[in-house]
N, C-alpha and C positions, 0 to 999 in steps of 0.2 A: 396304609400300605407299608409304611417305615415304621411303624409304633414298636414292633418291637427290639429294636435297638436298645441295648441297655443305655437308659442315661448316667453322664460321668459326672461330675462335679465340674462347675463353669472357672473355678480357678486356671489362671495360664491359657484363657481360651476368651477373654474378656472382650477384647477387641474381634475376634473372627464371630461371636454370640452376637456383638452389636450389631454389626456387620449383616447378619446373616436375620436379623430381627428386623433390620431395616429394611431390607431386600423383600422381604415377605410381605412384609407390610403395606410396603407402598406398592411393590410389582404387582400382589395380589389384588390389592387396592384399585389399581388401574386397568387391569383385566376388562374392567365391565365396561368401561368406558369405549379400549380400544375392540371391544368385541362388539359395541354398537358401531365402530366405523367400520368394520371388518365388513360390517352385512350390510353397509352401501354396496356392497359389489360382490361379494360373494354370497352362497346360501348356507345356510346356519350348520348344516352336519359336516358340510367340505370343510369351515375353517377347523373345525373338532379331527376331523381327521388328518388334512394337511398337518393342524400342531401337534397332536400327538405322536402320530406316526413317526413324525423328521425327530422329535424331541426324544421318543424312545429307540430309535435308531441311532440316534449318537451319544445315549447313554447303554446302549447295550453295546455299541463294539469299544466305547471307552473303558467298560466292564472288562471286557474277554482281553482287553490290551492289557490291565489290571491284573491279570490270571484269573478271574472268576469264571467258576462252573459255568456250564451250558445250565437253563431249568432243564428238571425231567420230564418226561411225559406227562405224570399229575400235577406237575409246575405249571404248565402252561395251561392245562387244563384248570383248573385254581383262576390262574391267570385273564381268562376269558371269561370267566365270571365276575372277576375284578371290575375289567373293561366295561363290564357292560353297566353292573352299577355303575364307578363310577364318573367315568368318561362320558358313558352313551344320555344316562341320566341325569348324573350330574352337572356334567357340563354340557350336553347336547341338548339337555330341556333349557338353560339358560340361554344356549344362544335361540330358540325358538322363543322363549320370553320376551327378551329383548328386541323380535322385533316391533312388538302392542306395548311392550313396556319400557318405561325411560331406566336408565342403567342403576340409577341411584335408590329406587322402591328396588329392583331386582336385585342388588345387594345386599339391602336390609332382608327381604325374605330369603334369602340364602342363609343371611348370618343365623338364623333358626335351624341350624344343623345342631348343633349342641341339644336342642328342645328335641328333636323329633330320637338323635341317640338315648337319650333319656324312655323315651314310647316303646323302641325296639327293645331295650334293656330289662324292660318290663317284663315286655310280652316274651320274651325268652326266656325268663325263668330269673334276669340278675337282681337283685334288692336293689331296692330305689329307697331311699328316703324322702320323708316328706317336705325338707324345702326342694328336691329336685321337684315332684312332682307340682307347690306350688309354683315354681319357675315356671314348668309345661302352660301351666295354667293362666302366669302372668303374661308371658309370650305370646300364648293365642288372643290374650287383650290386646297386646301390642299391635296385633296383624287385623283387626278390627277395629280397630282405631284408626288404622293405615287407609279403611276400606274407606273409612267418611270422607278422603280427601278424592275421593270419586275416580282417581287414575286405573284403581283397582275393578271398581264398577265396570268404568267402559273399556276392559278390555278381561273379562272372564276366565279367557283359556289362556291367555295370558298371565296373568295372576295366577292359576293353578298348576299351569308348568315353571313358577319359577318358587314354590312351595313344594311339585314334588321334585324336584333338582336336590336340595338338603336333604329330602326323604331316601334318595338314592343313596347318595354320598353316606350317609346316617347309617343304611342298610350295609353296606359296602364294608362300613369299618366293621360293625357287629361280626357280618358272614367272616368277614378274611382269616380276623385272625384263628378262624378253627382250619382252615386251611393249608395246604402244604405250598412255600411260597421260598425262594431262592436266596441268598443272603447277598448283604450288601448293598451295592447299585441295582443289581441286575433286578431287585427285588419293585424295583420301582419302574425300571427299563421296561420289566416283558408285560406289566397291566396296561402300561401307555401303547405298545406296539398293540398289543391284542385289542384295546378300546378305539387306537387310529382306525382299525383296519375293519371293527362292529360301525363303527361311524359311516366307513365310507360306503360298508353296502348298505346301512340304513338310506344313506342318499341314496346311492342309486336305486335300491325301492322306493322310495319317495319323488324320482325324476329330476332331481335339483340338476341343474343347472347356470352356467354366469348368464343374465340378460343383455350381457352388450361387455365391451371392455373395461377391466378396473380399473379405478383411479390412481393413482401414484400412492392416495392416503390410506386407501382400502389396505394394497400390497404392503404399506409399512406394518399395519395396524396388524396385519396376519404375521408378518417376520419379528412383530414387537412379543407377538401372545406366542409366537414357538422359542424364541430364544430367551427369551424375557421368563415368560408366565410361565412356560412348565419347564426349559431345563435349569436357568437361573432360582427359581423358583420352589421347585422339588429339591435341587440338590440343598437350597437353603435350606427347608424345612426338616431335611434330614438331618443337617448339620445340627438344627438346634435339639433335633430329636437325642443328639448325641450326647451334646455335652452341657443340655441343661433337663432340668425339669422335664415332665412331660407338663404342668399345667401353664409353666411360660413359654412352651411352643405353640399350645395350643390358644394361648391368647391372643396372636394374631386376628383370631375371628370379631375380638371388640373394636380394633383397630382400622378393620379391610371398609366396612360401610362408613365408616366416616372417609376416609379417602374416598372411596365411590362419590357418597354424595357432594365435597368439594369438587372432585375434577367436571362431575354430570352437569353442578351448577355454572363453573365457573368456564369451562371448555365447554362442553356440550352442549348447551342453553337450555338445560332442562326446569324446570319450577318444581320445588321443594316447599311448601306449603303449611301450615300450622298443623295441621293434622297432621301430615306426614313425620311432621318434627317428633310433634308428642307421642305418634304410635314409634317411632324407630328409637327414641329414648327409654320406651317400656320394656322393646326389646331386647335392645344392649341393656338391658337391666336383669331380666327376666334370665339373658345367657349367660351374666357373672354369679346369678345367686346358682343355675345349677350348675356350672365350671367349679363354684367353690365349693357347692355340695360335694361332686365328686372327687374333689381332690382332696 
């Protein structure tokens, strides 16, 4: 949604890159964790809509305090198509994952967004070379590998909403950029309002509802993923979009499931298993050989 930002050179900017590398990393990192405690008590589209909505709301009027445009008509229209990949899918199939699947396998098949960009790039006409393609191909080992440790087995649609989550995301970045989209903040502000706002009538189609009152840990875990995960978070990711590279911004994706899987194991009480090991090492392997194809 930020990609195209021109990037500058990280000189004079070393300290705010760290900064802003480490924010991603872990925040994003942590995401899945607090999004399994979030669904103790709330249902999986409310906390996607609760965080996005509050998160694009107060980067959209810090936008217009900035002086930035209003979007136009075709902006927000763009916009709603953003939201839907990938807010609704993206991260609204994840929290449906996580509640069959432990946070730390729903991480790793996340991090397979790079692999599934790669499918779409194709099938749209862009050149792919062949270690991206063998990448696609190592990855899908990875995610079969993943299956032997049976978490994936006993829970089906579990497992395939938190594989099509990247597929959205993947989809999202391809569509956007032929799209007409706002500059700046705002560029980021009005996908998050429009996917708060697909989310919540998603819930209310789907009848979600709270089953009794939250916990204390729930309501943190929800104020942690809105202030933390998407405005901390976003505005980091843009920051590095700025002023460094695009392929060490986008490197955060090798970094996110290993924090996943430390906080799942060590907070969470989830079990990470040999298998597991070996297929999420295929993976993160599979997404550095196409990250370095493409770049």
């Amino acid at each position: 949604m930020t990609a195209e930002v021109r990037p500058a050179p990280a000189e004079g900017h070393s300290g705010g890159v760290l900064f802003a590398y480490a924010a991603v990393s872990l925040v994003w990192g942590s995401t899945y964790l607090g999004i399994r405690v979030a669904l103790e008590s709330f249902p999986p589209f409310f906390i996607g809509a609760l965080r996005f909505f509050v998160a694009g709301a107060v980067l959209f009027v810090f936008a217009r305090v900035r002086g930035e445009r209003a979007p136009t008509g075709r902006e927000w229209g763009a916009a709603v198509l953003a939201g839907m990949l990938f807010f609704v899918v993206g991260n609204g199939f994840v929290n449906l994952s996580e509640q069959s699947v432990s946070s730390s396998l729903v991480s790793v098949l996340v991090a397979t967004m790079p692999l599934w960009a790669t499918v779409f790039a194709r099938l749209l006409g862009e050149p792919v070379g062949r270690a991206e393609l063998a990448g696609v191909v190592l990855g899908l080992a990875g995610v079969a590998v993943l299956n032997f440790g049976g978490e994936l087995r006993a829970s089906p649609t579990g497992a395939a909403l938190a594989l099509l989550a990247p597929m959205g995301w993947a989809l999202g970045s391809m569509v956007t950029r032929r799209l007409p989209a706002p500059p700046g903040i705002m560029r980021t502000a009005v996908p998050m309002l429009t996917g708060g706002g697909l989310m919540w009538l998603v819930g209310l189609a789907a009848h979600e509802r709270l089953s009794g009152t939250p916990t204390a840990r729930s309501i943190v875990a929800v104020a942690y993923l809105c202030l933390f995960g998407s405005i901390l978070g976003f505005s980091a990711f843009s920051y590095l979009l700025k002023h460094t590279r695009p392929a060490l911004a986008m490197s955060y994706a090798y970094v996110n499931p290993v924090i996943a899987v430390l906080l799942g194991v060590t907070f969470g009480g989830e079990r990470f298993g040999g298998a597991s090991l070996l297929g999420t090492s295929i993976v993160l392997v599979a997404v550095v050989v196409v990250a370095r194809a493409r770049s």
